[in-house]
C-alpha positions in Angstrom: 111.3 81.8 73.2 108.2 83.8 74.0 105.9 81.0 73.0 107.7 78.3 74.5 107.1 80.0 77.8 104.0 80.8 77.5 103.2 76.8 76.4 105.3 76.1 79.6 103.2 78.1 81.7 99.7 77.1 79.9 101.3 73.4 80.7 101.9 74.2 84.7 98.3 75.7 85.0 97.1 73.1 83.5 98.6 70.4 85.8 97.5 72.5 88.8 94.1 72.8 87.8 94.2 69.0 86.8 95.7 68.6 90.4 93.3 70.8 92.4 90.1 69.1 90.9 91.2 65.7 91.6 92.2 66.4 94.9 88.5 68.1 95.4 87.0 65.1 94.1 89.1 63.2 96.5 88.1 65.4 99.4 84.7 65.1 98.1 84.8 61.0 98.5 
């Protein structure tokens, strides 16, 4: 259970961060 949360959460961040740096690029253009 543990690590299928913690893969969850590592997933989420992930996405964010994948998120965040296209919208910077975005902003950026």
């Amino acid at each position: 259970m543990t690590v299928d949360i913690l893969s969850d959460e590592s997933d989420q961040d992930n996405l964010t961060n994948l998120l965040r740096d296209m919208g910077m690029k975005y902003s950026m253009v």
